[in-house]
N, CA, C and O atoms as a CHARMM CRD file, in Angstrom:
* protein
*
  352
    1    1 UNK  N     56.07200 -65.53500 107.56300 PROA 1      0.00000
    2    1 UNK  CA    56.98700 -65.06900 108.57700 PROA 1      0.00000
    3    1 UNK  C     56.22800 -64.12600 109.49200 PROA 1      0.00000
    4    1 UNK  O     55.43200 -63.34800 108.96700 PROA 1      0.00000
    5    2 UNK  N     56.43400 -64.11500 111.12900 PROA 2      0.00000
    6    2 UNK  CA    55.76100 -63.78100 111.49600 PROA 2      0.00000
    7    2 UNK  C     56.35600 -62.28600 112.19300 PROA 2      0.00000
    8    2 UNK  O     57.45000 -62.16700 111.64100 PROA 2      0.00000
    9    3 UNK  N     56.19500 -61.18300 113.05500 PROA 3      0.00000
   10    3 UNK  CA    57.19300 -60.57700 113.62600 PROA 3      0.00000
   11    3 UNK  C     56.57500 -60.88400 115.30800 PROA 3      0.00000
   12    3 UNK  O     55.48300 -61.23100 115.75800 PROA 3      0.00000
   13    4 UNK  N     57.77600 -60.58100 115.84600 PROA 4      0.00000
   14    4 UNK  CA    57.94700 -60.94400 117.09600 PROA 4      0.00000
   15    4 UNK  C     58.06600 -59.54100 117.89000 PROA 4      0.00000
   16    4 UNK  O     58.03900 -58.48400 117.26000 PROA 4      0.00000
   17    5 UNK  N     58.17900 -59.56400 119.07100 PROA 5      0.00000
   18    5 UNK  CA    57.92400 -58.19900 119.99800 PROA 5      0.00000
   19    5 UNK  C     59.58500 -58.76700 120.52100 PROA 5      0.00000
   20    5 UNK  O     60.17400 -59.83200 120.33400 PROA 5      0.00000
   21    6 UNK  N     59.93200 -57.60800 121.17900 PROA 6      0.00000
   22    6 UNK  CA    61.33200 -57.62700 122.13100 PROA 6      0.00000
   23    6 UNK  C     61.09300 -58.88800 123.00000 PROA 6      0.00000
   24    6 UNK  O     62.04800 -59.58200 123.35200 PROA 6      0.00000
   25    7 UNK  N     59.52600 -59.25000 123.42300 PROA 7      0.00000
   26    7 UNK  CA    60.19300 -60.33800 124.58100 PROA 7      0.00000
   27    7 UNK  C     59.13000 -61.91800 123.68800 PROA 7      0.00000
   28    7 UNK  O     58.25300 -62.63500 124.16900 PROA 7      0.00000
   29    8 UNK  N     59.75500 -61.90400 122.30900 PROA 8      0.00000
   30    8 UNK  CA    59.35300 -62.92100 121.70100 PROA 8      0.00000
   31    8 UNK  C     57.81200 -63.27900 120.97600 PROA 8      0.00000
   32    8 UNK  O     57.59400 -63.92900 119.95300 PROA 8      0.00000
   33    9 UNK  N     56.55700 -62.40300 122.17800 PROA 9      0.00000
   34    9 UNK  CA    55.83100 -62.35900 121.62100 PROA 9      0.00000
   35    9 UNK  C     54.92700 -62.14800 120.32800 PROA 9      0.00000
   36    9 UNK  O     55.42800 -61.21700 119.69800 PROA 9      0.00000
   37   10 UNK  N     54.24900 -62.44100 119.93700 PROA 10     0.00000
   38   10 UNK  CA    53.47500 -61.79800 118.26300 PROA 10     0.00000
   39   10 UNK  C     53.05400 -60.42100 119.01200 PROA 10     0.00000
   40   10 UNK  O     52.63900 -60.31000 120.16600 PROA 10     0.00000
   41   11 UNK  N     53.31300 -59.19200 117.85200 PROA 11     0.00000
   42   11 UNK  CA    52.74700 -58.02900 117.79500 PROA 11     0.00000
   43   11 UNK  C     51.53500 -57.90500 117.47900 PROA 11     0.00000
   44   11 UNK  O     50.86400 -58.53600 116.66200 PROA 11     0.00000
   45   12 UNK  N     51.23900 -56.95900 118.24100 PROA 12     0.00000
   46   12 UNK  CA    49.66400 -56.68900 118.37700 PROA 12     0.00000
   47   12 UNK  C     49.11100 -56.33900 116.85900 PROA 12     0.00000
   48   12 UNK  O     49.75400 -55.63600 116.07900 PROA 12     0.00000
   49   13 UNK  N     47.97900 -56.86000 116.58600 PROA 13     0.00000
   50   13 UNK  CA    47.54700 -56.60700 115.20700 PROA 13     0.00000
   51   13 UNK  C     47.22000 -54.97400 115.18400 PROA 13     0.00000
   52   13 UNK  O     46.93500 -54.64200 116.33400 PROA 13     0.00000
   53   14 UNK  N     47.17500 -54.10900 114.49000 PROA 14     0.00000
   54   14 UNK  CA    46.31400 -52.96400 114.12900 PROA 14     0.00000
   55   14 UNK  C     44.63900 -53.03400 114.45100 PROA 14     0.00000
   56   14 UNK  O     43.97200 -54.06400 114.34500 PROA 14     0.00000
   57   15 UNK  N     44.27300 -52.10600 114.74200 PROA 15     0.00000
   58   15 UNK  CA    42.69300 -52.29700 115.52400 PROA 15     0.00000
   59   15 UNK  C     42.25700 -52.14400 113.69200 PROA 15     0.00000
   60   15 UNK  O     42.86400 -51.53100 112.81400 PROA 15     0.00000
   61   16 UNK  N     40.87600 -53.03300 113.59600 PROA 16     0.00000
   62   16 UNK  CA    40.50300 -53.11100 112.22700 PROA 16     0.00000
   63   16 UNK  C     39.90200 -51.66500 112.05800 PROA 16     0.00000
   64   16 UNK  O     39.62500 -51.53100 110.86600 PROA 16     0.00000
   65   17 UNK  N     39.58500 -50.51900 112.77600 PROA 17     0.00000
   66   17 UNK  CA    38.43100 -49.47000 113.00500 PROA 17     0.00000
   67   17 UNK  C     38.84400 -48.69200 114.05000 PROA 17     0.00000
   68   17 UNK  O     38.93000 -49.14200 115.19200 PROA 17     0.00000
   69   18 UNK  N     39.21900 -47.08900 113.63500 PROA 18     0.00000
   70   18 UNK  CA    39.61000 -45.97200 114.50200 PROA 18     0.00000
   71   18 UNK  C     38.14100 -46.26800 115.39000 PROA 18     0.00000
   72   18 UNK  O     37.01400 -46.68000 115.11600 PROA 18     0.00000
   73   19 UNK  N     38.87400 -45.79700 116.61800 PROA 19     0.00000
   74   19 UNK  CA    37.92200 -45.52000 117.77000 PROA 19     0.00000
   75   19 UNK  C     36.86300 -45.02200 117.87900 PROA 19     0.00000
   76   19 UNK  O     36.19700 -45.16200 118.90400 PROA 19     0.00000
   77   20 UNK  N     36.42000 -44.25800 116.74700 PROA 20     0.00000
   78   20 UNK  CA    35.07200 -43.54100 117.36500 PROA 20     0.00000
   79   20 UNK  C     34.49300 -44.11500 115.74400 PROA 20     0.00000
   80   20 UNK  O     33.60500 -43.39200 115.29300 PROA 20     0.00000
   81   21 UNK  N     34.79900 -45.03700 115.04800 PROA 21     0.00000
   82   21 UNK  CA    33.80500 -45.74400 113.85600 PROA 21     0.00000
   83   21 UNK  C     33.53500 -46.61700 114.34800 PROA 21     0.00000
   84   21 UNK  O     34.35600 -47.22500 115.03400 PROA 21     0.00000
   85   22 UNK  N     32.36400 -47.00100 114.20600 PROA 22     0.00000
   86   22 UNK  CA    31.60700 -48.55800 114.59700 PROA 22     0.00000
   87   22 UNK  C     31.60700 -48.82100 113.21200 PROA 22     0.00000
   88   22 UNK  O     31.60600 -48.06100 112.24400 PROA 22     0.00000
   89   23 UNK  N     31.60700 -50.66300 113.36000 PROA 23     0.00000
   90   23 UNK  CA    31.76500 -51.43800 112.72900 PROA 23     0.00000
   91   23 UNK  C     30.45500 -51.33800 112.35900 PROA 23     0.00000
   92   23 UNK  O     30.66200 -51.69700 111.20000 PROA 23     0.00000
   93   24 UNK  N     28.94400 -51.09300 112.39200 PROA 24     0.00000
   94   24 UNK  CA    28.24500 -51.25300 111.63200 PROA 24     0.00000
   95   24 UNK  C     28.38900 -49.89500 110.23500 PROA 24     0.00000
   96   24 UNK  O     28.21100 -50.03900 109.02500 PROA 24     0.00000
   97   25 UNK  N     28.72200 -48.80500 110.91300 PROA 25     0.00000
   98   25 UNK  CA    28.87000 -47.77000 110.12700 PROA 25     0.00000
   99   25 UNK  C     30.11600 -47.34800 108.94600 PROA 25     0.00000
  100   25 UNK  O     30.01200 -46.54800 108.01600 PROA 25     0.00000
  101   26 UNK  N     31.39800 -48.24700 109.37600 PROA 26     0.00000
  102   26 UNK  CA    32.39100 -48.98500 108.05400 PROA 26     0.00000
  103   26 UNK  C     30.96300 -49.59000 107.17700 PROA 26     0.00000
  104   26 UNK  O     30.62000 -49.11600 106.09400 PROA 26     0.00000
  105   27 UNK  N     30.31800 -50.58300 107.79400 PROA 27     0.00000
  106   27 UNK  CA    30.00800 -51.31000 106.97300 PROA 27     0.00000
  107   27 UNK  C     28.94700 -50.84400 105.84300 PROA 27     0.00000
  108   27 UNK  O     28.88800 -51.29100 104.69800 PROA 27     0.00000
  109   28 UNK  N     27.91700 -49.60100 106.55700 PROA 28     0.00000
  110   28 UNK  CA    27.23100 -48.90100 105.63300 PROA 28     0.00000
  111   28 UNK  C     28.19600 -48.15300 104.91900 PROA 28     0.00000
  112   28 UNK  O     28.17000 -48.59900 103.77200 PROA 28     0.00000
  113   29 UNK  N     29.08900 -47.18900 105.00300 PROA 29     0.00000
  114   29 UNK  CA    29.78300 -46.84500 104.64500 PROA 29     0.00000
  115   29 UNK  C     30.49900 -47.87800 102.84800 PROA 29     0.00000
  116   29 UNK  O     30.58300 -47.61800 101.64800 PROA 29     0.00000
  117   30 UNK  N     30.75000 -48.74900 103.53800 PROA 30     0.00000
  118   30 UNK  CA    31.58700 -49.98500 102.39300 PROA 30     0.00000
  119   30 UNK  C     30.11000 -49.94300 100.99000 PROA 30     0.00000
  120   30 UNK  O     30.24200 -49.64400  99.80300 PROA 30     0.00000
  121   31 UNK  N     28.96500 -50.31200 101.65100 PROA 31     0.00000
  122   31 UNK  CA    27.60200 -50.44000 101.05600 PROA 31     0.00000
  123   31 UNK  C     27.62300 -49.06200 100.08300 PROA 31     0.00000
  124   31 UNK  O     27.77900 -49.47500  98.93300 PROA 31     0.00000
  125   32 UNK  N     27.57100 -48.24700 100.08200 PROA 32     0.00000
  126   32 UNK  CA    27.35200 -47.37500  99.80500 PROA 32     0.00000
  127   32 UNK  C     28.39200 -47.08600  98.74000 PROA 32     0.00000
  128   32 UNK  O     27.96600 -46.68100  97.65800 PROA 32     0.00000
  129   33 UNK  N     29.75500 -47.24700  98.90700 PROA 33     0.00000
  130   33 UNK  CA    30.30800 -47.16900  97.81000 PROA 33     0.00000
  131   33 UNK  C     30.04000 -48.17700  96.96800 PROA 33     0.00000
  132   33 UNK  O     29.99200 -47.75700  95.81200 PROA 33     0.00000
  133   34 UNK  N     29.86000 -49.23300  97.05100 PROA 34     0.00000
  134   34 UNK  CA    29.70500 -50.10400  96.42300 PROA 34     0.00000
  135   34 UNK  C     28.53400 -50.12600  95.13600 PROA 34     0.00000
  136   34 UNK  O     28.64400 -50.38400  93.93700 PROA 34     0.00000
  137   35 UNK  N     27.79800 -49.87400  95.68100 PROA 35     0.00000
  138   35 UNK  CA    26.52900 -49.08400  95.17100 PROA 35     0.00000
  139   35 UNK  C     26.29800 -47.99900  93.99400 PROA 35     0.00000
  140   35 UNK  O     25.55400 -47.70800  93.05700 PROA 35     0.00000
  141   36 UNK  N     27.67200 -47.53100  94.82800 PROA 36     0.00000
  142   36 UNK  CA    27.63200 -46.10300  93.79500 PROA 36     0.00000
  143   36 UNK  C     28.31500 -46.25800  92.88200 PROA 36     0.00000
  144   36 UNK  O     28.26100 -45.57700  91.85800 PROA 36     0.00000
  145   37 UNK  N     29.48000 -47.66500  93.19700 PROA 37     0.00000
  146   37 UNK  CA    30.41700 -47.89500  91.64800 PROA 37     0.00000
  147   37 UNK  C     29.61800 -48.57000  91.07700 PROA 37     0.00000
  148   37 UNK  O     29.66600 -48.30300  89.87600 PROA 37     0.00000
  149   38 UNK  N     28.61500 -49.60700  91.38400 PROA 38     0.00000
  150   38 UNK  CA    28.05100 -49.80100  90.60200 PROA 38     0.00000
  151   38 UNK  C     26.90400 -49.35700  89.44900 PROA 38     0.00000
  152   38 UNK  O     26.48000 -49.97300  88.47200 PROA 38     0.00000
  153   39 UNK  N     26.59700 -48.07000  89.96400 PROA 39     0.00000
  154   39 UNK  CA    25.67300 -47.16900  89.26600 PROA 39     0.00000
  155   39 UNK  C     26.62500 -46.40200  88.46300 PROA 39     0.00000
  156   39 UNK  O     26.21000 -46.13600  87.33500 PROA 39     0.00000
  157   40 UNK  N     27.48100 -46.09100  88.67500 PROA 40     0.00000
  158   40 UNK  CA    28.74300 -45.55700  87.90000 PROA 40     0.00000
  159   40 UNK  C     28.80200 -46.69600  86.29100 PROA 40     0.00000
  160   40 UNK  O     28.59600 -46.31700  85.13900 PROA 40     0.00000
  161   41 UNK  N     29.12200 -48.01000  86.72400 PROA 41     0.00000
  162   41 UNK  CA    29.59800 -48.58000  86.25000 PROA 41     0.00000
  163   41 UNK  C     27.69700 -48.97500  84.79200 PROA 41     0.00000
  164   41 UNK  O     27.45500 -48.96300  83.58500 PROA 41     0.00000
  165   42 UNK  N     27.27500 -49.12800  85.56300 PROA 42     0.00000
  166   42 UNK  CA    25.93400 -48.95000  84.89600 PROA 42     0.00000
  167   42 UNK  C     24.20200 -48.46100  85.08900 PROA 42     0.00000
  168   42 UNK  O     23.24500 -48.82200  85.77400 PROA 42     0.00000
  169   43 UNK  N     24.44900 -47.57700  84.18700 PROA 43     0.00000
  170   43 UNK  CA    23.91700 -46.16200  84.25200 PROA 43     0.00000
  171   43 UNK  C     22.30600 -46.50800  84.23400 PROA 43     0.00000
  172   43 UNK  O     21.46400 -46.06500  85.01600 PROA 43     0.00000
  173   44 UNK  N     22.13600 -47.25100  83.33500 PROA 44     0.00000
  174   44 UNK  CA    20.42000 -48.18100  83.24500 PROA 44     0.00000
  175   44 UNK  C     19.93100 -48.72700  84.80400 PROA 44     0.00000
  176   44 UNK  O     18.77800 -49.12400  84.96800 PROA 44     0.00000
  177   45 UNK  N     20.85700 -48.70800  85.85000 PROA 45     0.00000
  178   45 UNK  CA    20.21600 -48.99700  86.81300 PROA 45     0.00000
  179   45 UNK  C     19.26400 -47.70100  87.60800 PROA 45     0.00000
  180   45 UNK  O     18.45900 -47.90700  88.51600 PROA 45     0.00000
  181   46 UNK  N     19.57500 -46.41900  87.03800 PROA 46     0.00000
  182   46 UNK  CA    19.55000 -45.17300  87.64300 PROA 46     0.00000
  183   46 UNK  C     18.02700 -45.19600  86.94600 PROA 46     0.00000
  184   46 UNK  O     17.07300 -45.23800  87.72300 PROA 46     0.00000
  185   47 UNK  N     17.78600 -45.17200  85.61300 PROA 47     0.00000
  186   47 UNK  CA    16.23300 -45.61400  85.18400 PROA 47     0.00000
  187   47 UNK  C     15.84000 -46.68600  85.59900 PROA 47     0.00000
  188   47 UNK  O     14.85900 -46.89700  84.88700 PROA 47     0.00000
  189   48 UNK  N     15.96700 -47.78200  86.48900 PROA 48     0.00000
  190   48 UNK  CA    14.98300 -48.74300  86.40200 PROA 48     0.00000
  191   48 UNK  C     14.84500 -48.36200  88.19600 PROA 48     0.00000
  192   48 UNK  O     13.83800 -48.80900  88.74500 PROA 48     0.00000
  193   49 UNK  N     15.56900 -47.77700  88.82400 PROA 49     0.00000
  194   49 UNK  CA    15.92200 -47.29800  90.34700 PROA 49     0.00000
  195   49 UNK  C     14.77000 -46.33400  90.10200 PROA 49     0.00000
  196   49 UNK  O     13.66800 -46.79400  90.40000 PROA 49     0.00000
  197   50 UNK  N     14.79500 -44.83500  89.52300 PROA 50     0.00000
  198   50 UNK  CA    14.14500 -43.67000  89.89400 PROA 50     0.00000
  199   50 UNK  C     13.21300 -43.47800  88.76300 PROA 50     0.00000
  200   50 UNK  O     12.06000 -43.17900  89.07600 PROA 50     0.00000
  201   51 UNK  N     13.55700 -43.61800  87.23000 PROA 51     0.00000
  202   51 UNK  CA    12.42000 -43.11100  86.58000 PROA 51     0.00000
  203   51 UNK  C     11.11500 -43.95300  86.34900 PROA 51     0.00000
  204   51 UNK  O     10.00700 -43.41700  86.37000 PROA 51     0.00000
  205   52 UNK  N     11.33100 -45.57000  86.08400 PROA 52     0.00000
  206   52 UNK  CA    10.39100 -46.22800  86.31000 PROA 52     0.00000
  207   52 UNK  C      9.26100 -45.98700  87.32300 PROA 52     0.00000
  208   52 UNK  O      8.07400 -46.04200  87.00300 PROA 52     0.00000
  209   53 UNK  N      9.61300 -45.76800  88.32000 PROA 53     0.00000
  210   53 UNK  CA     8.31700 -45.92300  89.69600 PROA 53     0.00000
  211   53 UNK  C      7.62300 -44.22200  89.42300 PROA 53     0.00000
  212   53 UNK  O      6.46500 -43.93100  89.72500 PROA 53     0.00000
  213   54 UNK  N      8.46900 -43.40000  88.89500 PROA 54     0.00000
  214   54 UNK  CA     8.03800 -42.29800  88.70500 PROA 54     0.00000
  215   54 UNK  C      6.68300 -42.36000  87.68100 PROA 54     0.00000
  216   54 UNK  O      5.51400 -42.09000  87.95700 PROA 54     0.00000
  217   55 UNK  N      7.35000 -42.87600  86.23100 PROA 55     0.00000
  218   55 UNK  CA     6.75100 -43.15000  85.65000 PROA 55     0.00000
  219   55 UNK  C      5.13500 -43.82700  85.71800 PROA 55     0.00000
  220   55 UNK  O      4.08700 -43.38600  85.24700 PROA 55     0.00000
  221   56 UNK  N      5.40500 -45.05200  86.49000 PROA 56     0.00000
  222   56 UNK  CA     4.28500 -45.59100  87.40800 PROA 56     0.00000
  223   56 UNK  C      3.03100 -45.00600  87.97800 PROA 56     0.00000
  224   56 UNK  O      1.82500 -45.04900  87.73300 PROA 56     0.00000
  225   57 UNK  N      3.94200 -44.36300  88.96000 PROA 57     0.00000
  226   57 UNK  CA     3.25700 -43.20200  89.90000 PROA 57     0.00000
  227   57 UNK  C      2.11900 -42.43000  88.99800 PROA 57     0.00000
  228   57 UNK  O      0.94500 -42.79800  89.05200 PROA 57     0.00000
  229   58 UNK  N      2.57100 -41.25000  88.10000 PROA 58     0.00000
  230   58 UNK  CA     1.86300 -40.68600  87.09700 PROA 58     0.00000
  231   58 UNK  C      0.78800 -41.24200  86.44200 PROA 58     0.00000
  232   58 UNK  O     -0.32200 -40.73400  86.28000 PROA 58     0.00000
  233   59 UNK  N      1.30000 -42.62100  85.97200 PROA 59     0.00000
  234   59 UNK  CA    -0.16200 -43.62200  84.95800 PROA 59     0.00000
  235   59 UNK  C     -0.89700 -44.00400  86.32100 PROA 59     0.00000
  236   59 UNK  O     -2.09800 -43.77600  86.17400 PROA 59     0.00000
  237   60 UNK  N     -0.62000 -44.50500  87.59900 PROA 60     0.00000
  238   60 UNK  CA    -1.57600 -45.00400  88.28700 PROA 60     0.00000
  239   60 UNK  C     -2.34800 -43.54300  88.82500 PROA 60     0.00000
  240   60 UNK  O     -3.57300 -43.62800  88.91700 PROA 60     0.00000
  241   61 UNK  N     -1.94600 -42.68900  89.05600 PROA 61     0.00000
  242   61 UNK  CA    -2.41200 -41.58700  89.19800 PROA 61     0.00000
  243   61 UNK  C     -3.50100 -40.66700  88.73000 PROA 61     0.00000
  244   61 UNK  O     -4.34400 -39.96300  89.28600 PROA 61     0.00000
  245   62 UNK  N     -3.09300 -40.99800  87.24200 PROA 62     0.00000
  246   62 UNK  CA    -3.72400 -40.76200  86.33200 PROA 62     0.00000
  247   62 UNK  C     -5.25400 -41.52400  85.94000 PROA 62     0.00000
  248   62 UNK  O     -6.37700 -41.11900  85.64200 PROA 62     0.00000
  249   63 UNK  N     -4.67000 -42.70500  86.10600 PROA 63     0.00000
  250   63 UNK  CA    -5.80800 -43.79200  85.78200 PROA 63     0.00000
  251   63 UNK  C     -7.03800 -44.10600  86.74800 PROA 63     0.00000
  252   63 UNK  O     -8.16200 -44.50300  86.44500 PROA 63     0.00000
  253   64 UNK  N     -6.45400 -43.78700  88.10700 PROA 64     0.00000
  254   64 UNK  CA    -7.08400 -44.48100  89.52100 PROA 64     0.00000
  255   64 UNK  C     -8.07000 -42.59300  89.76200 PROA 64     0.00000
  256   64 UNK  O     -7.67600 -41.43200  89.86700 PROA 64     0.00000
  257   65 UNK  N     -8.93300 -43.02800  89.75200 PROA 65     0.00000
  258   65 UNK  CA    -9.99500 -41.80200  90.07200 PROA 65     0.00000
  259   65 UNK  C    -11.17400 -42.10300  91.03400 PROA 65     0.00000
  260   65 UNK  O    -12.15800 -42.76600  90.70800 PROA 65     0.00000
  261   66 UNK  N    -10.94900 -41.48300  92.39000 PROA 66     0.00000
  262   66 UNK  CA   -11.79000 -41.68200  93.38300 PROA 66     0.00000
  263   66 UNK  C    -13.20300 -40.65400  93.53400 PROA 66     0.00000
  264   66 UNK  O    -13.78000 -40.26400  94.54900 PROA 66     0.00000
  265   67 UNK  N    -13.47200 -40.41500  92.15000 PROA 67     0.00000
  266   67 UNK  CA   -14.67100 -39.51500  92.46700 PROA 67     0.00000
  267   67 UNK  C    -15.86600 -40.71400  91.91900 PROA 67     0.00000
  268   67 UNK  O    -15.65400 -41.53100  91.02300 PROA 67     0.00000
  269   68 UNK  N    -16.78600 -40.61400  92.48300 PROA 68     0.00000
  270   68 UNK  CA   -17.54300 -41.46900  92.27400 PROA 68     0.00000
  271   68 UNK  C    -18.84300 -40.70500  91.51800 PROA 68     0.00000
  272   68 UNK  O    -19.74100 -40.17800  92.17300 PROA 68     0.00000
  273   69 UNK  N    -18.81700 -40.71900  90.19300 PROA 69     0.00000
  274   69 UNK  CA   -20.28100 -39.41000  89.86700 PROA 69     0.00000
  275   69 UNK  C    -20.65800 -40.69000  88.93000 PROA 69     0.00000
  276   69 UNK  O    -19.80600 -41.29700  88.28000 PROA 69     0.00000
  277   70 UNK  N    -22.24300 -41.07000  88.94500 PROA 70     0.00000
  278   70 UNK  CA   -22.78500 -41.96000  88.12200 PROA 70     0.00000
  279   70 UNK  C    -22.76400 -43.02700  88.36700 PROA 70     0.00000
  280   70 UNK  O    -22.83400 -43.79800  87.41000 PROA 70     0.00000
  281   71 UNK  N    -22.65000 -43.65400  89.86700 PROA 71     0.00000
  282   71 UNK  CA   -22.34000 -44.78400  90.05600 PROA 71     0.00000
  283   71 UNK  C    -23.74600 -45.42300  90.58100 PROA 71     0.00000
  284   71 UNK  O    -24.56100 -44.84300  91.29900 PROA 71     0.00000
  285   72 UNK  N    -23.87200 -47.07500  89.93700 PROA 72     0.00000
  286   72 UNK  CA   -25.13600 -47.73600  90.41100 PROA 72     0.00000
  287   72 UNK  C    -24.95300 -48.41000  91.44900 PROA 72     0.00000
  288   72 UNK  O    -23.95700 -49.05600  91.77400 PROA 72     0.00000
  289   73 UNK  N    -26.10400 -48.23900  92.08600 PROA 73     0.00000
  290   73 UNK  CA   -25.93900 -49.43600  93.40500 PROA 73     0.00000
  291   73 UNK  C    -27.51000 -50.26300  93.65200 PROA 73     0.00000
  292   73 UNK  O    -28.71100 -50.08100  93.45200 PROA 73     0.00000
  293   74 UNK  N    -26.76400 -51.05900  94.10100 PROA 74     0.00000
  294   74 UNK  CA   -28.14400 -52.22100  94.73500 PROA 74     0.00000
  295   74 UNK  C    -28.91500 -52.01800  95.85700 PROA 74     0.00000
  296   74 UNK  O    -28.41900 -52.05900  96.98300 PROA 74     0.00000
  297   75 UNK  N    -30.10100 -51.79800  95.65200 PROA 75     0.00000
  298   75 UNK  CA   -30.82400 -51.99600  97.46300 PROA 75     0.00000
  299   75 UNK  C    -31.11100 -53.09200  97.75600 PROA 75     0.00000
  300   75 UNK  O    -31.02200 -53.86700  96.80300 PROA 75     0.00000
  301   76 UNK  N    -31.44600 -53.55300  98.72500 PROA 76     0.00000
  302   76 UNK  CA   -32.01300 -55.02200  98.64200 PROA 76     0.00000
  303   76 UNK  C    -32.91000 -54.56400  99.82400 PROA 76     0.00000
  304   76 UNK  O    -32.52200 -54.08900 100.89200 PROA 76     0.00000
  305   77 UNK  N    -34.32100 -54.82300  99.38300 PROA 77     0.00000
  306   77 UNK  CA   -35.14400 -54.30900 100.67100 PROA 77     0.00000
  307   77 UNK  C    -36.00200 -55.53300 101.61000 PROA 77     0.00000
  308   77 UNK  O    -36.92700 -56.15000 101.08200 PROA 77     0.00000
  309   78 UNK  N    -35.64000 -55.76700 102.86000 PROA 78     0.00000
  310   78 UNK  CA   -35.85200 -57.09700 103.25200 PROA 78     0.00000
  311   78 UNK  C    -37.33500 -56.94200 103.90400 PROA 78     0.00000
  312   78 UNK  O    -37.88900 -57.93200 104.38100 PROA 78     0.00000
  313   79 UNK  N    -37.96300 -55.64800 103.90600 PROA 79     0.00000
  314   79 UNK  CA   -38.93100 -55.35400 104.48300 PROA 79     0.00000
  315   79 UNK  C    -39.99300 -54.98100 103.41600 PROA 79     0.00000
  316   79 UNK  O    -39.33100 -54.92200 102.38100 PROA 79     0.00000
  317   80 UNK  N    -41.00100 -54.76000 103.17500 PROA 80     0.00000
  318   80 UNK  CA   -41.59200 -54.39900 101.90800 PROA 80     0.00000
  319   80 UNK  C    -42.14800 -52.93000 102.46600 PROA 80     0.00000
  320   80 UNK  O    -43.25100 -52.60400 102.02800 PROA 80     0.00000
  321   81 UNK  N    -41.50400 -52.02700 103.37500 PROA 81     0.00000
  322   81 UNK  CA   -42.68900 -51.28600 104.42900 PROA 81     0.00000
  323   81 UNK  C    -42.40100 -49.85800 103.43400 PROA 81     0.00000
  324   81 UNK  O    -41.29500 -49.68600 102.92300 PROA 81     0.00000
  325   82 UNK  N    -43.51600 -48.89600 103.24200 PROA 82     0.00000
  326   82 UNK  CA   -43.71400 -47.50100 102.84100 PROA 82     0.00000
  327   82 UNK  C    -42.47500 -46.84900 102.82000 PROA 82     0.00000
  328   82 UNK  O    -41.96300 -46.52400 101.74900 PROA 82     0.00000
  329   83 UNK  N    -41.92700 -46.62100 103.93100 PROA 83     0.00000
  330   83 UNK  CA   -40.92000 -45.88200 104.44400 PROA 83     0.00000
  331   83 UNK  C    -39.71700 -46.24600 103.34400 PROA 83     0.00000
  332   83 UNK  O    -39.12700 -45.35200 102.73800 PROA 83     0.00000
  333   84 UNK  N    -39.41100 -47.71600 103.15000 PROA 84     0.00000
  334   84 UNK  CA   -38.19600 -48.37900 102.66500 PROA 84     0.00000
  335   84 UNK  C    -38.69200 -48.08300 101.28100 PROA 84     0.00000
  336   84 UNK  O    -37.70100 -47.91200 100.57000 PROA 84     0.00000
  337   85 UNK  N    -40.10400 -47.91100 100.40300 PROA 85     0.00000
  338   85 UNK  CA   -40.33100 -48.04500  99.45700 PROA 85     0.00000
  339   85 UNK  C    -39.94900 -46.95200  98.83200 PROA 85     0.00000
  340   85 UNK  O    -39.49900 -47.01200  97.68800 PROA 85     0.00000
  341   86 UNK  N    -40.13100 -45.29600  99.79600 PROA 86     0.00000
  342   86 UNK  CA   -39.44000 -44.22900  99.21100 PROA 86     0.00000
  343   86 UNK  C    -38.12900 -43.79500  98.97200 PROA 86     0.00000
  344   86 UNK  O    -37.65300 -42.89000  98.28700 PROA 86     0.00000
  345   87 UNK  N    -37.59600 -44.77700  99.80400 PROA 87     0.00000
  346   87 UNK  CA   -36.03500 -44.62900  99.95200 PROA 87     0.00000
  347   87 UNK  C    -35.49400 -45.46200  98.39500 PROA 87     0.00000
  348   87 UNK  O    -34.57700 -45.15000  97.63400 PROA 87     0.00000
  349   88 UNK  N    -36.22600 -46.31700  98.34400 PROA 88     0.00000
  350   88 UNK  CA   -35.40300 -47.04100  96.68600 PROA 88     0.00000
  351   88 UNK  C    -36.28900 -46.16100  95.90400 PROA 88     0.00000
  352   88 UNK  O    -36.23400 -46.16600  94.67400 PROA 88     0.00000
């Protein structure tokens, strides 16, 4: 059933969004709760979200060492000359 206006017409729908919300920002808005019931709803996402990469972070951190003390390298001398001979 539909409603009608005084001169028969269909009534104007309700605007989906007060005037000064944009429709992209409902929509982050919607995202966001959504999100959050679902972290509500399960809690293991909050460790595999924040403590994992943390976790990560620390061992690669830990492990990855940019000092270079003791390291071998190759010369390759294409010249046989004095100069190059003191340098290797």
């Amino acid at each position: 059933m539909s409603t009608t206006g005084p001169t028969g017409s269909a009534a104007p729908a309700a605007p989906a969004h007060s005037p000064g919300t944009s429709g992209r920002m409902r929509r982050f808005a919607a995202l966001v709760l959504k999100e959050s019931t679902q972290v509500v709803r399960d809690p293991s996402s909050i460790l595999i979200a924040l403590v994992l990469p943390m976790i990560l972070l620390f061992l690669f951190g830990y492990g990855v060492s940019l000092d270079a003390t003791r390291t071998r390298i190759g010369v390759v001398m294409e010249a046989a000359t004095p100069v190059i001979r003191d340098l290797a």
